[in-house]
SEVOFI-900885 format. One record per residue: residue number from 1; z, x, y negated of N, C-alpha, C in turn. Coordinates in steps of 0.001 Angstrom, whole numbers, plus 500000, padded with zeros to 6 digits. Atoms other than C-alpha are relative to their C-alpha. Example, Ala and Ser with C-alpha at 12.3 -4.5 7.8 and 13.67 -1.06 7.14 Angstrom:
2
<drenlum 1; <500000; 500890; 501190>; <507800; 512300; 504500>; <500000; 500900; 498800>>
<drenlum 2; <499940; 499180; 501190>; <507140; 513670; 501060>; <500730; 499230; 498910>>
END
This chain:
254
<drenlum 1; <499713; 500977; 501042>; <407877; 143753; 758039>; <499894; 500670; 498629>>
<drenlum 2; <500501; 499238; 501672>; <406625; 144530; 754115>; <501519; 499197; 499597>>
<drenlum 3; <498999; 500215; 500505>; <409421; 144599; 751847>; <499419; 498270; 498970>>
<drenlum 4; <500534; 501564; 501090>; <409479; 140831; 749766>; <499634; 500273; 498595>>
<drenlum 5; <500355; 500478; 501249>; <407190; 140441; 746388>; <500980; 499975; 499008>>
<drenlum 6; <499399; 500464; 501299>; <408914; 140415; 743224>; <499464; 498905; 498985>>
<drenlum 7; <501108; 500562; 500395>; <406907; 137925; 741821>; <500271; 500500; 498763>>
<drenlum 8; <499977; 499761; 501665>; <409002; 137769; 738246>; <499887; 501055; 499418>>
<drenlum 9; <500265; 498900; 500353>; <408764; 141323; 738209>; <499010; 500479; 499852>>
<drenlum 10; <502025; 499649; 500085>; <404690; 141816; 738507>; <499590; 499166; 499153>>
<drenlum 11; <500410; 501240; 500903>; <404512; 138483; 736364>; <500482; 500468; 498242>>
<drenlum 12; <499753; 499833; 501430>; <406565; 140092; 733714>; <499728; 501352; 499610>>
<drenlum 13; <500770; 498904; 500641>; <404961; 143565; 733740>; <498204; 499557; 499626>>
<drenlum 14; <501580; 500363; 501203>; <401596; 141636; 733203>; <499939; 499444; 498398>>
<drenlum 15; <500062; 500971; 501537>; <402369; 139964; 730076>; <500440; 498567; 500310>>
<drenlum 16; <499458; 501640; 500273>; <403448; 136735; 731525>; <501074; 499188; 499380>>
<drenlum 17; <499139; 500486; 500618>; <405747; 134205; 730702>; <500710; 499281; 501169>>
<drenlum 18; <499244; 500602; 498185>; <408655; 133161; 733289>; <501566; 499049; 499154>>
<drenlum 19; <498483; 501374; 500589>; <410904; 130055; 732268>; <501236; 500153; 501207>>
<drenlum 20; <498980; 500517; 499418>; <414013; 130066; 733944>; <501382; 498611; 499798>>
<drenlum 21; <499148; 500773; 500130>; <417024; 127999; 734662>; <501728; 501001; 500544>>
<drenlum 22; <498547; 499666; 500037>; <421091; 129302; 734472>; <500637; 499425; 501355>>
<drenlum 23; <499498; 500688; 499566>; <422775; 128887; 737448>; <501632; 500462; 499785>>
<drenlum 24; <498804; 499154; 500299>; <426586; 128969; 736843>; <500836; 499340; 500945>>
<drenlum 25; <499622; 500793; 499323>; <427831; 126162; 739662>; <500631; 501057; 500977>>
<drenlum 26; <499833; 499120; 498654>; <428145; 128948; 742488>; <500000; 499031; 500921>>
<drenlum 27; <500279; 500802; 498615>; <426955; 126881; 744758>; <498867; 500033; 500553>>
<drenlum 28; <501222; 499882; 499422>; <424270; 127485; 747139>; <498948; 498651; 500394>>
<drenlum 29; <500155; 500931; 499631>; <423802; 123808; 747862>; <498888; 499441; 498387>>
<drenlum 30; <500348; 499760; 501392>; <422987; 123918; 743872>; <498112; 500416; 500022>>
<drenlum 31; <500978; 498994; 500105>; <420483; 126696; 744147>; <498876; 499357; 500926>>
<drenlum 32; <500944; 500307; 499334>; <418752; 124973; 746888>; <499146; 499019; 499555>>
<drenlum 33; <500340; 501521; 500398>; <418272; 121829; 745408>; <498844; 500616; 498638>>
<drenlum 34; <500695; 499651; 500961>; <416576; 123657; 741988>; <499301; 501219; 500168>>
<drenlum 35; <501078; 498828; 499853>; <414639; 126536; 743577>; <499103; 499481; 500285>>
<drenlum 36; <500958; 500724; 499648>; <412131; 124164; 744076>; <499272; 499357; 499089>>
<drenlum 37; <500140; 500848; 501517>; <412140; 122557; 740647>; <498661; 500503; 499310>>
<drenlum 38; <501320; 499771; 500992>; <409212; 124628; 739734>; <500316; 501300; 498853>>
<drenlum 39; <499324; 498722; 500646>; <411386; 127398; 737768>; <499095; 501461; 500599>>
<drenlum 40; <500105; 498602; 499979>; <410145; 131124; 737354>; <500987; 500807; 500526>>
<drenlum 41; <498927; 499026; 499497>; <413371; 132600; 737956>; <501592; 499512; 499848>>
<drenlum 42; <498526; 500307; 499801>; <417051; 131510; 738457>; <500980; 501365; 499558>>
<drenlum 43; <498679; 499168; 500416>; <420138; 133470; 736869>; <501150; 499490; 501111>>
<drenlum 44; <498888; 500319; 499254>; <422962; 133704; 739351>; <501120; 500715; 498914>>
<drenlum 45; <499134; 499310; 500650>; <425985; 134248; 737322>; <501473; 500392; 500429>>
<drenlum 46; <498621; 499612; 499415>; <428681; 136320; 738162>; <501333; 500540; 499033>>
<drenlum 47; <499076; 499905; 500705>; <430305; 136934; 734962>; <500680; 499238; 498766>>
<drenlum 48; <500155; 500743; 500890>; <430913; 134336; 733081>; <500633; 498857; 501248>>
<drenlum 49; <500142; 500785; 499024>; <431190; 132081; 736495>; <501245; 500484; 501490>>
<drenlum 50; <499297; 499951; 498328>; <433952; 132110; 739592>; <499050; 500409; 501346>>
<drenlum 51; <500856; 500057; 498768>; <431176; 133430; 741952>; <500012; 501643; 500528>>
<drenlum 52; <500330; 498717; 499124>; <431426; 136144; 744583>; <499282; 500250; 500727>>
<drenlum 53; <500583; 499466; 499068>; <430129; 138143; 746833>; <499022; 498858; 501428>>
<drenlum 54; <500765; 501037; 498888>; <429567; 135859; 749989>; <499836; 498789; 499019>>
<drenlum 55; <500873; 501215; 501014>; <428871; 132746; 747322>; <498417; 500277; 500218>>
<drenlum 56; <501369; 499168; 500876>; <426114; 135011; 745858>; <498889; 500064; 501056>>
<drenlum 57; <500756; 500151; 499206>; <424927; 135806; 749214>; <499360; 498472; 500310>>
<drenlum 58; <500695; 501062; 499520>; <424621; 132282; 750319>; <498907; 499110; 498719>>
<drenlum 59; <500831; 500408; 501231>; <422654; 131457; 746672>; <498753; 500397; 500326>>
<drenlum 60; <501690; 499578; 499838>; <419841; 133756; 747538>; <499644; 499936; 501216>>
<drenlum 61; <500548; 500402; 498637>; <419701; 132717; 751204>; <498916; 498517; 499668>>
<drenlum 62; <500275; 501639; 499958>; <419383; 129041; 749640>; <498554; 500326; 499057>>
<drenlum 63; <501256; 499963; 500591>; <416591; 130398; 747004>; <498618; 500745; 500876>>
<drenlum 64; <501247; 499610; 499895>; <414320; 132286; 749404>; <499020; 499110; 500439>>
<drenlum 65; <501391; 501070; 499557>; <410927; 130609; 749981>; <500373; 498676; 498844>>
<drenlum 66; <499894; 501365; 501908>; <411697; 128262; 745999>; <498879; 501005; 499354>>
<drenlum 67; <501222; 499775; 501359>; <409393; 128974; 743263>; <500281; 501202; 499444>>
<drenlum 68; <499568; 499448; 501153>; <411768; 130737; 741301>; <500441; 501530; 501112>>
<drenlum 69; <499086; 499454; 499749>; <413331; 134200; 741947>; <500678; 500458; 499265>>
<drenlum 70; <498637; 500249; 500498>; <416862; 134440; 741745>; <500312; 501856; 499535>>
<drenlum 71; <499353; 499314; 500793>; <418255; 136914; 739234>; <501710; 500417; 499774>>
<drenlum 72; <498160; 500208; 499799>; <422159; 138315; 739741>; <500161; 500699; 498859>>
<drenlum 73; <499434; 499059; 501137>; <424145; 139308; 736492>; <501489; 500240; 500599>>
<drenlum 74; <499061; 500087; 499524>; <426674; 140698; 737917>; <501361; 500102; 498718>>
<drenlum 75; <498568; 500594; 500492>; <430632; 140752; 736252>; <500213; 501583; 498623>>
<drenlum 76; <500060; 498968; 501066>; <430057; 144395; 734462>; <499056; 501061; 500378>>
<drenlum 77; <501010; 498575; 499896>; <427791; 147868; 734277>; <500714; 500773; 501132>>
<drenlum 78; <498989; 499392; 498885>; <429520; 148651; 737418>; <499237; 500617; 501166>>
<drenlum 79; <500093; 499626; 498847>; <427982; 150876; 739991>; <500285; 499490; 501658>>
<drenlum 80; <499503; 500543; 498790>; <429755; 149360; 742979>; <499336; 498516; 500204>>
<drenlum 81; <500275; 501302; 499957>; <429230; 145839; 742019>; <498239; 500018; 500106>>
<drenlum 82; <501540; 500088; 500378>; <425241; 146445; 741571>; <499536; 500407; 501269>>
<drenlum 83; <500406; 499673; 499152>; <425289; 148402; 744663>; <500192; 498844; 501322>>
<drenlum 84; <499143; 501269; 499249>; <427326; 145076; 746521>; <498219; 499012; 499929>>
<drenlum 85; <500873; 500915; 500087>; <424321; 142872; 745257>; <498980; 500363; 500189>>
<drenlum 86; <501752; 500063; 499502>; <421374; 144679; 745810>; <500091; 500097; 501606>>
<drenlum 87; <499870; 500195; 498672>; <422526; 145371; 749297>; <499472; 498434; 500491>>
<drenlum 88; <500652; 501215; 499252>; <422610; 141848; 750081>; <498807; 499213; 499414>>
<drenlum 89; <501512; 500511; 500473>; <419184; 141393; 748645>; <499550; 499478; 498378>>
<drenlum 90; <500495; 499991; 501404>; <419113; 140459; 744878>; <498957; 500843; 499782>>
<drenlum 91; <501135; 499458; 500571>; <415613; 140847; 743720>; <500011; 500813; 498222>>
<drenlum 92; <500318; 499690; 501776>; <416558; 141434; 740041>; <502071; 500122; 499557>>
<drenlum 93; <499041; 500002; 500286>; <419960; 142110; 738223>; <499687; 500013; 498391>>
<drenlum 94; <500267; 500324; 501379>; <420654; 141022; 734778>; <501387; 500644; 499350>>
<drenlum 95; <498296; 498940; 499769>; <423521; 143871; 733737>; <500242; 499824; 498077>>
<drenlum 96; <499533; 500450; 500887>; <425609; 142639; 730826>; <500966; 501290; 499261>>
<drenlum 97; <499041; 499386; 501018>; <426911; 144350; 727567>; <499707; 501450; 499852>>
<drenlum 98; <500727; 498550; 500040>; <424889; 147494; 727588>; <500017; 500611; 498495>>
<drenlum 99; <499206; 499652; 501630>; <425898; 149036; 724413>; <498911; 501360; 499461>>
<drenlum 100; <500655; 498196; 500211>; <423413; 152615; 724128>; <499587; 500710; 501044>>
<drenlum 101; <500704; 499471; 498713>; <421179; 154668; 725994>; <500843; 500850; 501095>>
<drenlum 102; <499528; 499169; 498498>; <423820; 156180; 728213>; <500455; 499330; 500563>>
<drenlum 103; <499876; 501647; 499595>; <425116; 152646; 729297>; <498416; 499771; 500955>>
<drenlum 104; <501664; 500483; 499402>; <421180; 152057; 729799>; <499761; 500812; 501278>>
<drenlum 105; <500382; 499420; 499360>; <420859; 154863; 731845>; <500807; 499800; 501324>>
<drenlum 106; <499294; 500617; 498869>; <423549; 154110; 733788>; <500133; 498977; 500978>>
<drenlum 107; <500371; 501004; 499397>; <422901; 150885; 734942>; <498491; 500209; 500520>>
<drenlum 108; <501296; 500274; 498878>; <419202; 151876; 736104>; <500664; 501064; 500806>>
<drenlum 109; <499614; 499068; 498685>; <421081; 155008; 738140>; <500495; 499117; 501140>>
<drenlum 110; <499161; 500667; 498827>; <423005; 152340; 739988>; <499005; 498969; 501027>>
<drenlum 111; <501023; 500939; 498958>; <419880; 150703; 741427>; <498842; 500983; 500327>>
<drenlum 112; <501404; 499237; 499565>; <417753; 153836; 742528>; <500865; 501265; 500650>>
<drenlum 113; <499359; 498878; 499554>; <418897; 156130; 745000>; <499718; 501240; 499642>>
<drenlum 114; <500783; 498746; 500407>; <419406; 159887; 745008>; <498835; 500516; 500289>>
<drenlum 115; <499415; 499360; 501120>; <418147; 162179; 743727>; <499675; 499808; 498706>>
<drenlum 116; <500465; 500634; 501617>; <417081; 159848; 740620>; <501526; 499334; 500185>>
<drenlum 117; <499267; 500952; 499912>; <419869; 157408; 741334>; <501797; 500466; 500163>>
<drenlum 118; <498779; 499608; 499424>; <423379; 156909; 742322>; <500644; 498615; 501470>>
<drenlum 119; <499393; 500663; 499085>; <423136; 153930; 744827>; <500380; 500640; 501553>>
<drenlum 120; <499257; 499748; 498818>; <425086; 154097; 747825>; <498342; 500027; 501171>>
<drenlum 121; <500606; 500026; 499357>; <422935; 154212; 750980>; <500224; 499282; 501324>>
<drenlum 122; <499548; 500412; 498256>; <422883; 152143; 754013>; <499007; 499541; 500282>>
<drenlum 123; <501306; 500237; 499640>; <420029; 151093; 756330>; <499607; 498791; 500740>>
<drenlum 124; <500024; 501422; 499076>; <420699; 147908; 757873>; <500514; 498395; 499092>>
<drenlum 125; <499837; 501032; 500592>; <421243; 145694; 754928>; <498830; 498608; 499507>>
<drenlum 126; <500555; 501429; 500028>; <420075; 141795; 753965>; <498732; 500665; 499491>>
<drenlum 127; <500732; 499677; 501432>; <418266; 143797; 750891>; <497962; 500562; 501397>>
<drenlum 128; <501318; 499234; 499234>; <415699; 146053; 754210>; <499960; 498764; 500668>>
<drenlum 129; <500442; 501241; 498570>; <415523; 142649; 756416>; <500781; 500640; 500950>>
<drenlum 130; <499170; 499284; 498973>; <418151; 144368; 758349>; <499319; 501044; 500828>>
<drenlum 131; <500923; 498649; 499727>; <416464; 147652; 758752>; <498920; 499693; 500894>>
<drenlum 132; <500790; 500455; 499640>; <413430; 145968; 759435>; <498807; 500275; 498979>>
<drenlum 133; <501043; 499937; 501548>; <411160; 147044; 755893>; <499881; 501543; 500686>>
<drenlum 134; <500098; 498966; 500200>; <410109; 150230; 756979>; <499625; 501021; 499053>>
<drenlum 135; <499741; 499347; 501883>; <410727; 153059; 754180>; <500462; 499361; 499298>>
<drenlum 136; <499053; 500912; 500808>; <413169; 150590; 752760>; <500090; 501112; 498738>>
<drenlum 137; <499546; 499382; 500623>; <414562; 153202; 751085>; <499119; 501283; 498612>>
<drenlum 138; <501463; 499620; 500997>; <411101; 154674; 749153>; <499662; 499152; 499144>>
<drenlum 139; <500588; 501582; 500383>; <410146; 151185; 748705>; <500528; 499404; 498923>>
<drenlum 140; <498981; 500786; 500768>; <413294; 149603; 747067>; <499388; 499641; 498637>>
<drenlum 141; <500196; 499881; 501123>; <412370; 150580; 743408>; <499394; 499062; 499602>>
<drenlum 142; <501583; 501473; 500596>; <408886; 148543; 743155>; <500213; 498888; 500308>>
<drenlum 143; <499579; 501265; 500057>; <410597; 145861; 743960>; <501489; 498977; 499496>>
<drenlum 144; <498989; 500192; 500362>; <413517; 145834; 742142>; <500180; 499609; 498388>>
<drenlum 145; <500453; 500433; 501623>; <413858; 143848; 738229>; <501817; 500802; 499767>>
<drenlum 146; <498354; 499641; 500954>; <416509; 145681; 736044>; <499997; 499444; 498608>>
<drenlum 147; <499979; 500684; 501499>; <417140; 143675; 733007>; <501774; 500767; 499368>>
<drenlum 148; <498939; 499662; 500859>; <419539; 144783; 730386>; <500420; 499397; 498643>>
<drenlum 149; <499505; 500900; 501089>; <421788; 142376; 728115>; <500216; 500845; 498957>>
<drenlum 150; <499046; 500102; 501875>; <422304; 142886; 724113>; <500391; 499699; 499134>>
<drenlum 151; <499377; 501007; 500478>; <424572; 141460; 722730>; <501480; 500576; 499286>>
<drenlum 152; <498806; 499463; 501442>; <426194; 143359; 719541>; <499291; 500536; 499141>>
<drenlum 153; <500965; 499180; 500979>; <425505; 144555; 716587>; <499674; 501045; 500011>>
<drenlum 154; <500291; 498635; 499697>; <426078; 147935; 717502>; <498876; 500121; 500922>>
<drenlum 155; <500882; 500061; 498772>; <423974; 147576; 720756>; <498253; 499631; 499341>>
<drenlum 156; <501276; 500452; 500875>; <420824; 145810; 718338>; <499659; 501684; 499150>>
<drenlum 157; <499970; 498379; 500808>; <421311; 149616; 716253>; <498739; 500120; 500915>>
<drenlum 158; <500683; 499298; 499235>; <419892; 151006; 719277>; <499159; 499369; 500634>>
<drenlum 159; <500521; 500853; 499307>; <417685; 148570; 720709>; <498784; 500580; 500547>>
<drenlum 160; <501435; 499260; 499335>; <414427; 150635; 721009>; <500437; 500869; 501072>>
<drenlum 161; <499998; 498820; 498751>; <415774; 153407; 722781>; <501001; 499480; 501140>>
<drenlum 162; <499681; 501034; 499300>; <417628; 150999; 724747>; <499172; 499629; 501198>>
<drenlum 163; <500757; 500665; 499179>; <414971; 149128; 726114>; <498729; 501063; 500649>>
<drenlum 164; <501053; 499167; 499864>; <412654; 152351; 726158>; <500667; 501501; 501463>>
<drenlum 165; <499470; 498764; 499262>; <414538; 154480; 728964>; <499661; 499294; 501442>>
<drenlum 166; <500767; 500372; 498702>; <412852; 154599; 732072>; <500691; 499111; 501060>>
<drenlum 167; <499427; 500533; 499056>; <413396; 152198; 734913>; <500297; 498862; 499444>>
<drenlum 168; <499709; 501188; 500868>; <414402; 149284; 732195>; <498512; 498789; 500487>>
<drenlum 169; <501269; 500699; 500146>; <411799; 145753; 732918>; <500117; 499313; 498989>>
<drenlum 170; <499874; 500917; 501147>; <413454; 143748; 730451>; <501184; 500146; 499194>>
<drenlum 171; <498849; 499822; 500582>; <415819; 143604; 727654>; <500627; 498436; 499712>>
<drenlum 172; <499266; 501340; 500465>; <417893; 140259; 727087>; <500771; 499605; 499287>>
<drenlum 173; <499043; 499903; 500947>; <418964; 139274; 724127>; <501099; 498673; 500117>>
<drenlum 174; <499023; 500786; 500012>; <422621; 137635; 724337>; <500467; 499119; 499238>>
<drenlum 175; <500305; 500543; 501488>; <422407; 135225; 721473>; <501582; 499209; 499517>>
<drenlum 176; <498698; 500326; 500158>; <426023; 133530; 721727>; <501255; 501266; 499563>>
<drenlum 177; <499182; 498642; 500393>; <427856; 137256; 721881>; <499682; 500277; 498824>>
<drenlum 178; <500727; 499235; 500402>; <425216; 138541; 719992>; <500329; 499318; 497757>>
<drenlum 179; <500118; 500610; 501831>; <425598; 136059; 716536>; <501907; 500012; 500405>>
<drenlum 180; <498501; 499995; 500056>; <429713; 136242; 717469>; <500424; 501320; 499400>>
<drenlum 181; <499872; 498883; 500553>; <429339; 140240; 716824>; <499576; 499684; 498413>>
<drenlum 182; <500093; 500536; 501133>; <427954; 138891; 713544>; <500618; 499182; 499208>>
<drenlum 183; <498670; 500791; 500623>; <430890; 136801; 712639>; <499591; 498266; 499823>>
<drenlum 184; <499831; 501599; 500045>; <429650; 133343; 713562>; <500264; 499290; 500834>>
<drenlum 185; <499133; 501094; 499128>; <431442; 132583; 716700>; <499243; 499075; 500890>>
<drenlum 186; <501314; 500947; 498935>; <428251; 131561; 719153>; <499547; 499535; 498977>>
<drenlum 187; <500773; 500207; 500960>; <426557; 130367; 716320>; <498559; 500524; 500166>>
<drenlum 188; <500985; 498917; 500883>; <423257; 131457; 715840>; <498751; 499256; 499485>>
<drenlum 189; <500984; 500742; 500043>; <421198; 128622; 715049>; <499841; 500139; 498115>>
<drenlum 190; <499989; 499810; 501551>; <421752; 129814; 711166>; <499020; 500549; 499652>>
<drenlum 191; <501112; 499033; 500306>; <419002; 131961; 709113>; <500631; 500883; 500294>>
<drenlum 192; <499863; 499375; 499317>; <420580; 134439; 709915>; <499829; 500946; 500973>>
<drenlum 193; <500178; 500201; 499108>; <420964; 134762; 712954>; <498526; 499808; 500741>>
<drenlum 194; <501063; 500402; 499651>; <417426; 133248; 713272>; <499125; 501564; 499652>>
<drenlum 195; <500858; 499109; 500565>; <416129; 136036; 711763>; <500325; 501281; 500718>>
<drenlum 196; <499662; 499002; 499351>; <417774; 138665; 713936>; <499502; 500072; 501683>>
<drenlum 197; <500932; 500013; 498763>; <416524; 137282; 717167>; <498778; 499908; 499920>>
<drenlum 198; <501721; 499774; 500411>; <413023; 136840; 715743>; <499967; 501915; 499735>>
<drenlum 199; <500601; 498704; 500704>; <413101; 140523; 714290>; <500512; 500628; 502010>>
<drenlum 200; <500133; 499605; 498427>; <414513; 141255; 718216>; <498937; 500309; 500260>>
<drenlum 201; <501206; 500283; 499152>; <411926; 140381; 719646>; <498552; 500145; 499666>>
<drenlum 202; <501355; 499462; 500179>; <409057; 141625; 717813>; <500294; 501762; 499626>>
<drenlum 203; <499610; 499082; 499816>; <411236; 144859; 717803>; <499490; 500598; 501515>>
<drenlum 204; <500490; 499767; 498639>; <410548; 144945; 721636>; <498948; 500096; 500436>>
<drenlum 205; <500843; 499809; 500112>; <407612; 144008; 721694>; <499119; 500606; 499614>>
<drenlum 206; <500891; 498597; 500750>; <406350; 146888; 719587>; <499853; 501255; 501107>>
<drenlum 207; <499800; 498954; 499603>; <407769; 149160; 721855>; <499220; 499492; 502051>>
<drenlum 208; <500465; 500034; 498877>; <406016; 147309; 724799>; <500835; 499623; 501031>>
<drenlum 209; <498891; 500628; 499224>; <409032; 145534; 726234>; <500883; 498410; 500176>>
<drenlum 210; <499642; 500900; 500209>; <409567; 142545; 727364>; <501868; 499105; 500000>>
<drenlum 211; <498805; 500402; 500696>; <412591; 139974; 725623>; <500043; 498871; 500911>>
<drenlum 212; <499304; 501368; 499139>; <414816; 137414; 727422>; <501031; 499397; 498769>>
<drenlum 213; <498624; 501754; 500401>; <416831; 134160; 726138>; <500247; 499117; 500304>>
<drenlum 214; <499421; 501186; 499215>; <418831; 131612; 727181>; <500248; 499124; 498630>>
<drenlum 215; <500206; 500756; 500658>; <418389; 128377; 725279>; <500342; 498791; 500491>>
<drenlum 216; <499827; 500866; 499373>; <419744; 124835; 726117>; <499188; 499227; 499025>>
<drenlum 217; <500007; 501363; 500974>; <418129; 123265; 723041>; <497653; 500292; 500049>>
<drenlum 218; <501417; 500276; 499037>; <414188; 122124; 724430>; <499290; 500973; 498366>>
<drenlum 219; <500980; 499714; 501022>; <412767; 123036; 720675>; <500295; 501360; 499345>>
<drenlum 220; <499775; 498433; 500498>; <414399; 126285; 719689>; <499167; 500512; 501260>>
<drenlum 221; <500698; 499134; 498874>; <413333; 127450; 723394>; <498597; 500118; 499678>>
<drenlum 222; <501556; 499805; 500610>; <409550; 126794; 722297>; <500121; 500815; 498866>>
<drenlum 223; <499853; 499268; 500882>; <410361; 128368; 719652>; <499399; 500964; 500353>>
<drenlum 224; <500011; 498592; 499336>; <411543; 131490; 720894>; <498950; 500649; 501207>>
<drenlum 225; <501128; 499931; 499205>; <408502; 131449; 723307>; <498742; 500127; 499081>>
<drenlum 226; <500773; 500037; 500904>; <406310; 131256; 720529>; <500094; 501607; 498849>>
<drenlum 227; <499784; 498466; 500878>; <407730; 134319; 718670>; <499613; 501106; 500956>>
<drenlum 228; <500644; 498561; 499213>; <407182; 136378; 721957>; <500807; 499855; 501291>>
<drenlum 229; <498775; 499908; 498724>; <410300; 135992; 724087>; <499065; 499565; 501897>>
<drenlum 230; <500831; 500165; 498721>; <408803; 136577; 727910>; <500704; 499646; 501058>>
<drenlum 231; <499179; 500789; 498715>; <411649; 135419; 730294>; <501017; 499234; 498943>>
<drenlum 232; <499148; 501464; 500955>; <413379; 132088; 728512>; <500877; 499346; 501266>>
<drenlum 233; <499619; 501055; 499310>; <415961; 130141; 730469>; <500460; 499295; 499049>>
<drenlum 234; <500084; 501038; 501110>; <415686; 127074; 728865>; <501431; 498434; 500287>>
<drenlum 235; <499085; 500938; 499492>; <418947; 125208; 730695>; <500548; 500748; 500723>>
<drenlum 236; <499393; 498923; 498432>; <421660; 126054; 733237>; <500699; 498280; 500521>>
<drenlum 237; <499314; 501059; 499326>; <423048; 123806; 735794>; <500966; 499111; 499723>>
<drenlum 238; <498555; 500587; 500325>; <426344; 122953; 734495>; <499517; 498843; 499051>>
<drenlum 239; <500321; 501384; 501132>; <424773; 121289; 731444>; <499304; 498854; 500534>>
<drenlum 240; <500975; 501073; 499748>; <422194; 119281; 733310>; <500931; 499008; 500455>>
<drenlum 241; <499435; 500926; 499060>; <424810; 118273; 735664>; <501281; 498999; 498872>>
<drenlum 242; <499118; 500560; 500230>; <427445; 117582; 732903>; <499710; 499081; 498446>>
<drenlum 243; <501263; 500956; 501252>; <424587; 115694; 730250>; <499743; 498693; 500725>>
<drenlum 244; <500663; 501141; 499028>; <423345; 113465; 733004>; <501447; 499048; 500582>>
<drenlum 245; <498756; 500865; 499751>; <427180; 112852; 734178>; <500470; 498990; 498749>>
<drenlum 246; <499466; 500941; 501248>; <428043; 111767; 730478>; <499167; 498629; 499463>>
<drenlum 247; <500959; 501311; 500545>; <425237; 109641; 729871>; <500362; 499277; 500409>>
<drenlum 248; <499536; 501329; 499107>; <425971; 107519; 732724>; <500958; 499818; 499708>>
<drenlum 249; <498284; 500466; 500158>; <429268; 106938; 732350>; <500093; 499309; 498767>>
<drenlum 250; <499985; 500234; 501269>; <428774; 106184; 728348>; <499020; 498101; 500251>>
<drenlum 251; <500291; 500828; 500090>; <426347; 103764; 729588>; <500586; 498844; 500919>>
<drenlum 252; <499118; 500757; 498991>; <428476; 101993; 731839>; <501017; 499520; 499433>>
<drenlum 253; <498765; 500329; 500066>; <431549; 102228; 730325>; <500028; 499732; 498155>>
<drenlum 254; <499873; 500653; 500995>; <430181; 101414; 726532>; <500447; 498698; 499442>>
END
């Protein structure tokens, strides 16, 4: 058995462009229903979101064979927790609050065994097909997305050498934290603001690295696709589900 494709990961070292969607429901029933939708890649969120371990698992049971692949951020730059999720198969991790290149470095040690790495080792997990990938453990790497959130001002300082330390596929800029370190409180739809995720992202792009954002609003997301940004999630579950709940109800109960 060959280890599974990364797609968003070969899609986003060519230059492509991969729309996603937020999932924050923890629900696998969720995930099933919108891995199909036609999405690039799904965010499973684990920090921000009530979702554990067996959840998480049953999320990427419900996304394999969808369009999209599913993306875990897990809860912090945590060794253990990164080693928990790639075990049970997460193709990609989206590791939040990365502050400077020894942060950076740290979070790619926790997804590459020794003697580059520091993940744990075991040989019979979801991640090998239950020690069924032969050379799992050679293999892993080329199929593994490490994205790294930034989302401060301090963290923007360093952003090149950030995104430039080996093992990094993407950098993601946190745009709610990210304009709050700037004193506007999720804000960032200001000049500003506007002007700091634009200069992002052609910051990255210089250095040959592709930029992530999460966007609920349809015309900033073009936007930010237009300036450069190469993995966009342009919605997350909660809103669809709790936009579509309000409408109805408004129109019912106007």
């Amino acid at each position: 058995m060959e280890l599974p494709r990364n797609a968003f990961k070969h899609a986003l070292a060519a230059g492509g462009t991969q729309i996603g969607l937020w999932c924050s429901l923890c629900s696998n029933i969720t995930v099933d229903v919108v891995s199909d939708s036609g999405f690039d890649w799904l965010l499973l969120d684990t920090e921000h979101s009530p979702n554990e371990l067996p959840a998480v698992l049953a999320q990427l049971q419900a996304a394999r064979g969808g369009t999209a692949t599913p993306i875990v951020r897990p809860a912090s730059n945590d060794p253990v927790l990164i080693k928990r999720l790639l075990d049970i198969g997460a193709p990609g991790l989206l590791i939040p609050y990365v502050q400077d290149v020894k942060e950076a470095r740290r979070a790619v040690a926790a997804t590459r065994y020794p003697p580059v790495g520091l993940r744990g080792v075991t040989a019979s997990g979801r991640a090998s097909r239950y020690g069924r990938v032969p050379g799992y453990l050679q293999k892993a790497d080329s199929e593994i997305s490490v994205l790294l959130q930034v989302e401060t001002r301090e963290a923007m300082e360093q952003l090149e050498a950030i995104a430039t330390v080996d093992g990094v596929d993407g950098v993601f800029i946190g745009p709610a934290d990210l304009s709050t370190s700037f004193g506007h409180h999720g804000n960032w739809t200001g000049p500003e603001m506007q002007a700091v995720l634009k200069d992002a992202v052609e910051r990255l792009t210089k250095v040959g690295k592709p930029a992530g954002i999460l966007t609920a609003n349809e015309e900033e997301a073009r936007r930010f696709i237009d300036w450069g940004y190469k993995f966009v999630a342009v919605g997350a579950d909660l809103g669809l589900l709790r936009n579509a709940a309000d409408a109805l109800a408004r129109r019912f109960k106007s």
